[in-house]
PDB file of N, H, CA, C and O in Angstrom:
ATOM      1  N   UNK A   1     -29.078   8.333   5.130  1.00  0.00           N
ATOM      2  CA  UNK A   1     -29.496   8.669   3.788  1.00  0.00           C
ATOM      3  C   UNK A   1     -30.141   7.429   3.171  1.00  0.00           C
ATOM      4  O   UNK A   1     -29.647   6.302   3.171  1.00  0.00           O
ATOM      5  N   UNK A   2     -31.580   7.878   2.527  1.00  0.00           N
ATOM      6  H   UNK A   2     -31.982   8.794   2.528  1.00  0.00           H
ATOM      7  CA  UNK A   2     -31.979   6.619   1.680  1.00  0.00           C
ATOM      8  C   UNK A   2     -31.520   6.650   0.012  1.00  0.00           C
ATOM      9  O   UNK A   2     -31.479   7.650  -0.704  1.00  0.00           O
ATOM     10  N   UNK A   3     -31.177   5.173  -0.383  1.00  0.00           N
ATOM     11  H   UNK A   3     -31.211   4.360   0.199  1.00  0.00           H
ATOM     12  CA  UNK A   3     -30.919   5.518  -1.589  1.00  0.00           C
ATOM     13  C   UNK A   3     -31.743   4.435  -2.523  1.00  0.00           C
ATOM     14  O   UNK A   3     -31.896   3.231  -2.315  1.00  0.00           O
ATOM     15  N   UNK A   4     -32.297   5.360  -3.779  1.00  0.00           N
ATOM     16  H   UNK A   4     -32.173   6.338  -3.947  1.00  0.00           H
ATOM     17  CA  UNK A   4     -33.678   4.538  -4.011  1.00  0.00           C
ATOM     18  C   UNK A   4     -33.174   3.197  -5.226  1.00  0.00           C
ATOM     19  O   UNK A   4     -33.691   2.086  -5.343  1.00  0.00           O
ATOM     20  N   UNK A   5     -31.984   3.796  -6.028  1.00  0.00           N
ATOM     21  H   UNK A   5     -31.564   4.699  -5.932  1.00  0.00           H
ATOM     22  CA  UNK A   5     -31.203   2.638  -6.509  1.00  0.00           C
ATOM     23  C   UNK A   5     -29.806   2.812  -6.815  1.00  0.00           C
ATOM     24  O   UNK A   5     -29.121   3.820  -6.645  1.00  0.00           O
ATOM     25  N   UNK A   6     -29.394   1.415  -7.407  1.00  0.00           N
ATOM     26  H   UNK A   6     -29.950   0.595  -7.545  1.00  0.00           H
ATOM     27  CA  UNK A   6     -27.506   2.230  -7.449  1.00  0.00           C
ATOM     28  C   UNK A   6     -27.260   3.231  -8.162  1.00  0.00           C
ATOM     29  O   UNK A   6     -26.163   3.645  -7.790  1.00  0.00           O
ATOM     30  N   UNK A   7     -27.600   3.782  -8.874  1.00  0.00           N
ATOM     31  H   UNK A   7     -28.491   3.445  -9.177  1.00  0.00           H
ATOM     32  CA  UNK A   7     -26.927   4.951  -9.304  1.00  0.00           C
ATOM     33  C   UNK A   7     -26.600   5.738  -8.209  1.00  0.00           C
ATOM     34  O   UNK A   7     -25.481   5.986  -7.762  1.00  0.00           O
ATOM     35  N   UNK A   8     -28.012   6.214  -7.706  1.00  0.00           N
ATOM     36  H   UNK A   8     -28.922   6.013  -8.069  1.00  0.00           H
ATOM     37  CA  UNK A   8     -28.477   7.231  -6.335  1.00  0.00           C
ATOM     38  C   UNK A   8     -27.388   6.864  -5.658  1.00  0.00           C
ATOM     39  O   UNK A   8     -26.595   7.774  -5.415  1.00  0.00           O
ATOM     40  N   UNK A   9     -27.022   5.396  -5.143  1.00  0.00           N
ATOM     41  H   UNK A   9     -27.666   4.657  -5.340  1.00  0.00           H
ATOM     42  CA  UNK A   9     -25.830   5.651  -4.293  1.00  0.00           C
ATOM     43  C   UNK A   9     -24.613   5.791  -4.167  1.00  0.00           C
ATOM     44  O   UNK A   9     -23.899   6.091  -3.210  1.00  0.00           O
ATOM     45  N   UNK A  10     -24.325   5.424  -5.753  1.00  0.00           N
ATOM     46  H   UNK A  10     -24.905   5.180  -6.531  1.00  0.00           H
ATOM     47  CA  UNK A  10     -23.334   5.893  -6.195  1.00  0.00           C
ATOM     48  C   UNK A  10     -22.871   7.184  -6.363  1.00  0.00           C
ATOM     49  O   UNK A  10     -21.664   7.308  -6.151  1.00  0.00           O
ATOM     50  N   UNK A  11     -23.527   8.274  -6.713  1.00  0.00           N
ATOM     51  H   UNK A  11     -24.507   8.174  -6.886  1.00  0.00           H
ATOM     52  CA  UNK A  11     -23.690   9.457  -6.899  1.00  0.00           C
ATOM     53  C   UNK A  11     -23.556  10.547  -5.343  1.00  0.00           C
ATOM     54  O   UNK A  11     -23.390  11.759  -5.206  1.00  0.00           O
ATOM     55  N   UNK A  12     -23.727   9.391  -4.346  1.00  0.00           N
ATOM     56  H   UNK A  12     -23.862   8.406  -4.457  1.00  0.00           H
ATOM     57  CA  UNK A  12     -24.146   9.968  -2.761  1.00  0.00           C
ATOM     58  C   UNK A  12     -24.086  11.385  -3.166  1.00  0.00           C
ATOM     59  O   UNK A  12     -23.124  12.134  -3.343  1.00  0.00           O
ATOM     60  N   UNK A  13     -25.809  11.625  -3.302  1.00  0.00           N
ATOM     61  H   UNK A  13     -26.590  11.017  -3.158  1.00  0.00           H
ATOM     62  CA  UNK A  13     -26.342  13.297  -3.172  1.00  0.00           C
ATOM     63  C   UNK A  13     -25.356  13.797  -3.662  1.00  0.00           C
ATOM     64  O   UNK A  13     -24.742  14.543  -2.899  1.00  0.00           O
ATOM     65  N   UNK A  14     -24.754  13.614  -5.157  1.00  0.00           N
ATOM     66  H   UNK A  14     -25.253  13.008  -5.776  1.00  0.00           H
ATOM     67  CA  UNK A  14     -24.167  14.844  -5.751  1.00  0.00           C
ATOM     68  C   UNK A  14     -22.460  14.338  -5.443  1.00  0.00           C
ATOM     69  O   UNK A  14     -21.655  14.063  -6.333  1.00  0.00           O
ATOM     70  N   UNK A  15     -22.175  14.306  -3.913  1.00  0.00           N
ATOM     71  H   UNK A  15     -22.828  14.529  -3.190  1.00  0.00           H
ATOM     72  CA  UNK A  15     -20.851  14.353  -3.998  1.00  0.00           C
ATOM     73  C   UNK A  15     -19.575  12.944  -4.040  1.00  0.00           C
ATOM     74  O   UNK A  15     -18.428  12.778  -3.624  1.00  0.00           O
ATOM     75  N   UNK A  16     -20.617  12.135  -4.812  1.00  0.00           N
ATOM     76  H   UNK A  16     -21.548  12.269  -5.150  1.00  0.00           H
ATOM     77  CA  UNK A  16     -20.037  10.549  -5.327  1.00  0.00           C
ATOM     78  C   UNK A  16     -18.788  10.933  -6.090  1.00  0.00           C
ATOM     79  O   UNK A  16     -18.131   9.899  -6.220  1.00  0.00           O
ATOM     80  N   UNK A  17     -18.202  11.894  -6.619  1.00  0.00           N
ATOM     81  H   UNK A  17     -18.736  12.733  -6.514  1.00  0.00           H
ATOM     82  CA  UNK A  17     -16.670  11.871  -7.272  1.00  0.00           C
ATOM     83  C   UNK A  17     -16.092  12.489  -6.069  1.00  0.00           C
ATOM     84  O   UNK A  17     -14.865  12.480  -6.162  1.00  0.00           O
ATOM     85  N   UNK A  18     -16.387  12.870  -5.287  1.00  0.00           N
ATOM     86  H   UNK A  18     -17.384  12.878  -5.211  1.00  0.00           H
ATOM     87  CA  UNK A  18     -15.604  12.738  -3.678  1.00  0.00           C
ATOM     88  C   UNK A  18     -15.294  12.008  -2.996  1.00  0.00           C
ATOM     89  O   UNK A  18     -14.194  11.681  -2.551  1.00  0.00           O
ATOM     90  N   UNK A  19     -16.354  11.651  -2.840  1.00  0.00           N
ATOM     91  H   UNK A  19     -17.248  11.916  -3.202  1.00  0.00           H
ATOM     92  CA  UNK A  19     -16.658  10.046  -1.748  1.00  0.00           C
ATOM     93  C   UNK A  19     -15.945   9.288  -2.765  1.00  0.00           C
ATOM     94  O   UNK A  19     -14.729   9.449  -2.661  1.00  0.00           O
ATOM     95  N   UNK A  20     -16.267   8.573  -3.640  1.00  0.00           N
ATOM     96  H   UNK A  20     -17.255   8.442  -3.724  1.00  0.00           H
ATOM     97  CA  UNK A  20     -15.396   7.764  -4.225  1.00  0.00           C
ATOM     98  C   UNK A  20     -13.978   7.846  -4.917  1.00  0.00           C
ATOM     99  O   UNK A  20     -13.430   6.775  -5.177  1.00  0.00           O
ATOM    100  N   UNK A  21     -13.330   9.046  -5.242  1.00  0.00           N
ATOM    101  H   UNK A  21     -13.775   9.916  -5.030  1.00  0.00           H
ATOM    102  CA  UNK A  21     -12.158   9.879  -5.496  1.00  0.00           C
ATOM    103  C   UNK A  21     -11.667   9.338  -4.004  1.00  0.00           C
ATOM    104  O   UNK A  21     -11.332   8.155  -3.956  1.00  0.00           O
ATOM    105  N   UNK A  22     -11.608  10.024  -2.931  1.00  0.00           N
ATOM    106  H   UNK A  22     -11.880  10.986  -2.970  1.00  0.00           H
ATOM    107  CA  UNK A  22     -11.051   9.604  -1.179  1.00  0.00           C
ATOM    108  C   UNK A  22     -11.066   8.274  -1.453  1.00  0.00           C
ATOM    109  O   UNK A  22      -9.933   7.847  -1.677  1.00  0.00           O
ATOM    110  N   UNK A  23     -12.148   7.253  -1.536  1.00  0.00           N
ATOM    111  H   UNK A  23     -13.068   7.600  -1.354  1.00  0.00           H
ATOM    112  CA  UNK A  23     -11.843   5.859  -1.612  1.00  0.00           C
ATOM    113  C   UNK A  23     -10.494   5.489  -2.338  1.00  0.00           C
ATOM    114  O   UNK A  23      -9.448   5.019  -1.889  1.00  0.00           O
ATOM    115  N   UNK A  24     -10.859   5.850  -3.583  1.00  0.00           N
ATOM    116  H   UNK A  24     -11.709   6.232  -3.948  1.00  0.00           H
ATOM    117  CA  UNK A  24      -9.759   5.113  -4.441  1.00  0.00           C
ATOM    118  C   UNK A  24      -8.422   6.084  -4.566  1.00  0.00           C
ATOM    119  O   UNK A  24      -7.524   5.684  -5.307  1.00  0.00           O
ATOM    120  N   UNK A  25      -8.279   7.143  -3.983  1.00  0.00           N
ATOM    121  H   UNK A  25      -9.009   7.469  -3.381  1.00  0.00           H
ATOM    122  CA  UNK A  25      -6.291   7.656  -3.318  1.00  0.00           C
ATOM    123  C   UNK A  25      -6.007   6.637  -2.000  1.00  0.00           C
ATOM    124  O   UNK A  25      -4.962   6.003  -1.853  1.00  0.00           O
ATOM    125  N   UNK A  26      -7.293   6.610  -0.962  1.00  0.00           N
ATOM    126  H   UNK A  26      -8.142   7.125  -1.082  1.00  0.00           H
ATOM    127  CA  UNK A  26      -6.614   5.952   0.102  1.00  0.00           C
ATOM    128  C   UNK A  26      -6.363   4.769  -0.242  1.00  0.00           C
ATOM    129  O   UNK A  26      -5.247   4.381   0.104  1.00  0.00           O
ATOM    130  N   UNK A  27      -7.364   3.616  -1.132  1.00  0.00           N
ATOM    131  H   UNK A  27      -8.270   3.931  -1.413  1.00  0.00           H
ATOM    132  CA  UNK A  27      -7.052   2.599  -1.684  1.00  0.00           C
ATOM    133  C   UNK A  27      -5.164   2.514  -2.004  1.00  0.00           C
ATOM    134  O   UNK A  27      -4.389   1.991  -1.204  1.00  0.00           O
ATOM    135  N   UNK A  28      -4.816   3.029  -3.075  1.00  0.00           N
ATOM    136  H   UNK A  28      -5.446   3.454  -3.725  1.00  0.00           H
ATOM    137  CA  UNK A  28      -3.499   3.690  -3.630  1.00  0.00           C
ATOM    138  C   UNK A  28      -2.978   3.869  -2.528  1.00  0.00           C
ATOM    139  O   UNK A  28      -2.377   2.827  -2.269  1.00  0.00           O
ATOM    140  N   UNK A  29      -2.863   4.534  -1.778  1.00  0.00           N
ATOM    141  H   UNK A  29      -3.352   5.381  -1.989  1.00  0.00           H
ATOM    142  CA  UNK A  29      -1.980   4.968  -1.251  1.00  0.00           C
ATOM    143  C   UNK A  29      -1.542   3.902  -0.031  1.00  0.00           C
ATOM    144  O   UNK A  29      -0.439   3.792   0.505  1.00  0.00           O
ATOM    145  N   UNK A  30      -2.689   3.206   0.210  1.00  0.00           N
ATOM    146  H   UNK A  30      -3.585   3.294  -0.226  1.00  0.00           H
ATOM    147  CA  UNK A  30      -2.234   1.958   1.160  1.00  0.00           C
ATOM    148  C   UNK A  30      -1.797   0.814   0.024  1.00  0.00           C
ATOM    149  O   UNK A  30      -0.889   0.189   0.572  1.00  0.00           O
ATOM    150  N   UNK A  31      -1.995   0.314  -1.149  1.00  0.00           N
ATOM    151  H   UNK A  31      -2.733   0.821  -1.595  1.00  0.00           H
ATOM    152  CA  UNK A  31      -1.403  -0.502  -1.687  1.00  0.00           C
ATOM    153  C   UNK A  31       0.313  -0.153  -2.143  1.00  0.00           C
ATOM    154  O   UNK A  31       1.163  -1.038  -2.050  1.00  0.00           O
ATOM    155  N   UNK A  32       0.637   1.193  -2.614  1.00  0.00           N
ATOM    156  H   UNK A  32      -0.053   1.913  -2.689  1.00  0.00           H
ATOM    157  CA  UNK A  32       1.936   1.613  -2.415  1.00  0.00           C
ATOM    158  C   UNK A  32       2.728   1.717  -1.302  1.00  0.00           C
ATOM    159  O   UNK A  32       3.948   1.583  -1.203  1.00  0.00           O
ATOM    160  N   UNK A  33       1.578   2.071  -0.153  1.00  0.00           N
ATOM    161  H   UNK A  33       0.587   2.181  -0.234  1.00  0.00           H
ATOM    162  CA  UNK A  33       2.700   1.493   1.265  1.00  0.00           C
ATOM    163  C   UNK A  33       3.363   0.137   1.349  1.00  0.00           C
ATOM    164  O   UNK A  33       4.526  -0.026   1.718  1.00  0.00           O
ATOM    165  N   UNK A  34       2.366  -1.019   0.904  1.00  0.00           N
ATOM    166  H   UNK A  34       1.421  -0.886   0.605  1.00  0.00           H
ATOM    167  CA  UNK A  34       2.548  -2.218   1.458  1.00  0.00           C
ATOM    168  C   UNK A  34       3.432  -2.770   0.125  1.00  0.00           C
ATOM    169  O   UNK A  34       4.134  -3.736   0.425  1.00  0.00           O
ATOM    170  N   UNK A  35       3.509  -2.455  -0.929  1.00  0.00           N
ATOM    171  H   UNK A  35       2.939  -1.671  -1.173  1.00  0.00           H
ATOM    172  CA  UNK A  35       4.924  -2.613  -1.890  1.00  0.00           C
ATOM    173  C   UNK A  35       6.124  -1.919  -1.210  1.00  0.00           C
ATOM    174  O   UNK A  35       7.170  -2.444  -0.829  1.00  0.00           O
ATOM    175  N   UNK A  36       5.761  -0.670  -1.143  1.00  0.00           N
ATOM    176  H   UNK A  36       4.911  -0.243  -1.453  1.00  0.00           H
ATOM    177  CA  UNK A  36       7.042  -0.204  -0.186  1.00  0.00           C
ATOM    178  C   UNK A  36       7.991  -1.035   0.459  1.00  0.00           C
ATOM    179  O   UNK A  36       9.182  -1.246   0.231  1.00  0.00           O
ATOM    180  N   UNK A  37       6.980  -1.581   1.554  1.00  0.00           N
ATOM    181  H   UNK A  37       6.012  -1.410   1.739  1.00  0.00           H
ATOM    182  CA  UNK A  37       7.295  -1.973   2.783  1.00  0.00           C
ATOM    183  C   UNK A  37       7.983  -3.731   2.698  1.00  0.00           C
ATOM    184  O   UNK A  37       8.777  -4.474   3.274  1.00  0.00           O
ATOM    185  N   UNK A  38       7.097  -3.697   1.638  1.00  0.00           N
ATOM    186  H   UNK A  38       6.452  -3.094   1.169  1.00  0.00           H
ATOM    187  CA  UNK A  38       7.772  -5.230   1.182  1.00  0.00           C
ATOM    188  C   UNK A  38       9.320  -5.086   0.342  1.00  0.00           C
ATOM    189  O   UNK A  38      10.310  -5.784   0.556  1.00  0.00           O
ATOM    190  N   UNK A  39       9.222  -4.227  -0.431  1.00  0.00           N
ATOM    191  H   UNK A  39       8.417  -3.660  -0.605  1.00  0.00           H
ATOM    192  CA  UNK A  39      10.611  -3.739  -1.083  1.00  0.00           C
ATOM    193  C   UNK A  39      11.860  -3.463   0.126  1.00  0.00           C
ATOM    194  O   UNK A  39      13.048  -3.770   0.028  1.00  0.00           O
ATOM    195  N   UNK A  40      11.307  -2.922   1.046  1.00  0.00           N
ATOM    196  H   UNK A  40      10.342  -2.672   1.126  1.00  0.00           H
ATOM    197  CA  UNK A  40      12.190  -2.486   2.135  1.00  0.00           C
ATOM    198  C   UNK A  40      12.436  -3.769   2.700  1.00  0.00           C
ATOM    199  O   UNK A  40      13.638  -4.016   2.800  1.00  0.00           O
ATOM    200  N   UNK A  41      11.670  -4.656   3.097  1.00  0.00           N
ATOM    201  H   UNK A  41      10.694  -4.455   3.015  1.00  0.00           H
ATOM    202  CA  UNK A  41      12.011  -5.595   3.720  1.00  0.00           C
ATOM    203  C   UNK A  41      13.118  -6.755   3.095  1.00  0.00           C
ATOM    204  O   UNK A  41      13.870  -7.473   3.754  1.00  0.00           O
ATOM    205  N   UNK A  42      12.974  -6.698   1.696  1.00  0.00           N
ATOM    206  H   UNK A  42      12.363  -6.115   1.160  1.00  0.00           H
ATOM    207  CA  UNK A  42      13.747  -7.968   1.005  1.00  0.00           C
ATOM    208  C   UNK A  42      15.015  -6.939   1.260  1.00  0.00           C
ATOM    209  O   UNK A  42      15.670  -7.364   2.212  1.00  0.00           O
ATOM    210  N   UNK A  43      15.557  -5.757   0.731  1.00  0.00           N
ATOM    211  H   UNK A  43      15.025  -5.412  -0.042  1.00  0.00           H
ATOM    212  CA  UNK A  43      16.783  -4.914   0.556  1.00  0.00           C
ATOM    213  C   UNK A  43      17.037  -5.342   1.870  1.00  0.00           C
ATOM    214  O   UNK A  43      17.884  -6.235   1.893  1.00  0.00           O
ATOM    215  N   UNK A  44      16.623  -5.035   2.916  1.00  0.00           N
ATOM    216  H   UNK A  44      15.935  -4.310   2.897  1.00  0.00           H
ATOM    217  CA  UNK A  44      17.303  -5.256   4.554  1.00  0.00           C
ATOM    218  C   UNK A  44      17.751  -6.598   4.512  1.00  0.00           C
ATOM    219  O   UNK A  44      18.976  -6.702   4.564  1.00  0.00           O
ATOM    220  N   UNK A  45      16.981  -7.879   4.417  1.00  0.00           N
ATOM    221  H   UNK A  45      15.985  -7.795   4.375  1.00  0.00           H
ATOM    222  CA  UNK A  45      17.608  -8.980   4.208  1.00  0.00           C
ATOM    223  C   UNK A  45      18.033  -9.600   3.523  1.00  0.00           C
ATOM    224  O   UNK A  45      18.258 -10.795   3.714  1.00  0.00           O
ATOM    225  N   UNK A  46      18.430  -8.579   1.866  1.00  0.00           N
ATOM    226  H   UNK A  46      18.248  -7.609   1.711  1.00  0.00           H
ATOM    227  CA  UNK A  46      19.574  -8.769   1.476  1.00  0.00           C
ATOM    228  C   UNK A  46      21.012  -7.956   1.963  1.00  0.00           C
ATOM    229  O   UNK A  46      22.187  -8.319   1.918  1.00  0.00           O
ATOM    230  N   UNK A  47      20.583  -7.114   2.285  1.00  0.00           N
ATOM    231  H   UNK A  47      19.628  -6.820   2.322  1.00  0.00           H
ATOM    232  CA  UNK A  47      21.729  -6.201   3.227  1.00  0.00           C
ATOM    233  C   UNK A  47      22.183  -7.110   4.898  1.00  0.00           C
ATOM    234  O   UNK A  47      23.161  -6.555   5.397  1.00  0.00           O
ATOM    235  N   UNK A  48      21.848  -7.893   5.459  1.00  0.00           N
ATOM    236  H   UNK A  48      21.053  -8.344   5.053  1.00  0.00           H
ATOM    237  CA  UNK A  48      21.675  -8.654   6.090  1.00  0.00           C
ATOM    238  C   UNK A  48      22.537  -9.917   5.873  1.00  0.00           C
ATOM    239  O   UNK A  48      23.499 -10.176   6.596  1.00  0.00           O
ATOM    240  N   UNK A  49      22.198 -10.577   4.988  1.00  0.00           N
ATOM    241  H   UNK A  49      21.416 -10.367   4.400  1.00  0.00           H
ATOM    242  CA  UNK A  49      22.465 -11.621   4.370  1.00  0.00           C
ATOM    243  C   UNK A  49      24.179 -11.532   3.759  1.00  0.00           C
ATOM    244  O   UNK A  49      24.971 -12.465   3.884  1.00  0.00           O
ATOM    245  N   UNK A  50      24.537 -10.093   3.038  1.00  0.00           N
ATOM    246  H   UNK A  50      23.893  -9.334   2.936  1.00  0.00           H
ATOM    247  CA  UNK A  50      25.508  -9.511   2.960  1.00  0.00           C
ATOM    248  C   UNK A  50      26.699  -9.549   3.487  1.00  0.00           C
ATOM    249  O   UNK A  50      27.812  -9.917   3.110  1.00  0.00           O
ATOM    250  N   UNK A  51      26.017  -8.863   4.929  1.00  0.00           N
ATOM    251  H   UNK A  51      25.114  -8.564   5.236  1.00  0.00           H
ATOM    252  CA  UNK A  51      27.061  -9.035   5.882  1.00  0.00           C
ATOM    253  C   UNK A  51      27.211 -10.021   6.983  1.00  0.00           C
ATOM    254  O   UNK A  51      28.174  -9.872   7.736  1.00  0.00           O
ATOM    255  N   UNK A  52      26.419 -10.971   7.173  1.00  0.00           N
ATOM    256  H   UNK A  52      25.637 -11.091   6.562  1.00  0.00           H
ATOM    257  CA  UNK A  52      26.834 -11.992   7.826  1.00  0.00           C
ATOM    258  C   UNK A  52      27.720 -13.134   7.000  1.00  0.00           C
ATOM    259  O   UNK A  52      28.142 -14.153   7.548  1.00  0.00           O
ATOM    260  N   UNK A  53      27.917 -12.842   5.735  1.00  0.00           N
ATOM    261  H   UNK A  53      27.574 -12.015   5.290  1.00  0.00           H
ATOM    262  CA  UNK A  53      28.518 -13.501   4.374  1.00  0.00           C
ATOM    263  C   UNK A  53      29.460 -13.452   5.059  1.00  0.00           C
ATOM    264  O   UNK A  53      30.178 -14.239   5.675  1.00  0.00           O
ATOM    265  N   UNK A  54      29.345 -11.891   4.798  1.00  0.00           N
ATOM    266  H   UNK A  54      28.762 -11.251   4.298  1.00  0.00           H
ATOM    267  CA  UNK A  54      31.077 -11.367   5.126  1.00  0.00           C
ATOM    268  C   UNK A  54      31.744 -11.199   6.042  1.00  0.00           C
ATOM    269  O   UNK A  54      32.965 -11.086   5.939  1.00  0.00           O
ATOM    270  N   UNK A  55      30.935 -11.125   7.468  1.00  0.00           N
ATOM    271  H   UNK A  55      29.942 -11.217   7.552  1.00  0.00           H
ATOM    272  CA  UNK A  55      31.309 -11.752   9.018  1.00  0.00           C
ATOM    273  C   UNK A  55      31.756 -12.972   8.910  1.00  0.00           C
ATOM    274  O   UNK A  55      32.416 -13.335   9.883  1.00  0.00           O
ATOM    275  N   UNK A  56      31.636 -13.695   8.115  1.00  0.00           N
ATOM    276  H   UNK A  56      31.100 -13.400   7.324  1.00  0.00           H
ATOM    277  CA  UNK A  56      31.644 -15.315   8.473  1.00  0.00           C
ATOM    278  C   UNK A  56      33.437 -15.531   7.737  1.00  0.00           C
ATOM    279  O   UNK A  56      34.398 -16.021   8.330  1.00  0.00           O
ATOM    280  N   UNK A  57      33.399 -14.884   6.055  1.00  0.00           N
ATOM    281  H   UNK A  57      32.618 -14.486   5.573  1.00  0.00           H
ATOM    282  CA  UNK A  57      34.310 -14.794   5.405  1.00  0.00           C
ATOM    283  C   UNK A  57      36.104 -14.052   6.259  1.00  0.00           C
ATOM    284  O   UNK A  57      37.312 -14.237   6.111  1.00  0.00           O
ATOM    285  N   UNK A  58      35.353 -13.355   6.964  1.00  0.00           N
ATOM    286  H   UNK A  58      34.372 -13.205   7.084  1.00  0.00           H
ATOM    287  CA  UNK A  58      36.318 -12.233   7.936  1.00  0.00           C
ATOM    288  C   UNK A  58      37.446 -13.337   8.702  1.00  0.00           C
ATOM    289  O   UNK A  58      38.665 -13.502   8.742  1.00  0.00           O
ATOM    290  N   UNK A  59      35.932 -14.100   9.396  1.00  0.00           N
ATOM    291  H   UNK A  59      34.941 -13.966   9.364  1.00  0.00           H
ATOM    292  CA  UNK A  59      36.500 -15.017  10.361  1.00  0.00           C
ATOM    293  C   UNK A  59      37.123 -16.020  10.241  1.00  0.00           C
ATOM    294  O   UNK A  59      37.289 -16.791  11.186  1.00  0.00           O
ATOM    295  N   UNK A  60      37.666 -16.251   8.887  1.00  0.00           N
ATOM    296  H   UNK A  60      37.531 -15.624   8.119  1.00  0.00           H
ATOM    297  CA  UNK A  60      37.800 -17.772   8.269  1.00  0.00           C
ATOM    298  C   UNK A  60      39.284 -17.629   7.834  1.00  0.00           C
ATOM    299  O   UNK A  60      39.861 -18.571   7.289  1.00  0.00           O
TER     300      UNK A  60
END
């Protein structure tokens, strides 16, 4: 597709609140994974951290 300036390609033939709507959910939806995933990760190694406390405390 040629596009003669930005608007035009912004707009891609009409269906630019598509094309760019898909951009910006998948955008979202991969930046909420990677909070996720970071949230998950600190809870595990505080859950982690927890119980080797308390392994250690057990043993003492």
């Amino acid at each position: 597709m040629n596009w003669g300036s930005t608007s035009d390609f912004l707009a891609m033939g009409g269906y630019g609140l598509y094309v760019w709507g898909s951009f910006g959910v998948t955008a979202a939806a991969l930046l909420v994974e990677v909070i996720l995933v970071r949230q998950r990760l600190r809870n595990t190694r505080r859950a982690l951290r927890r119980e080797i406390s308390a392994n250690r405390n057990s043993q003492d």
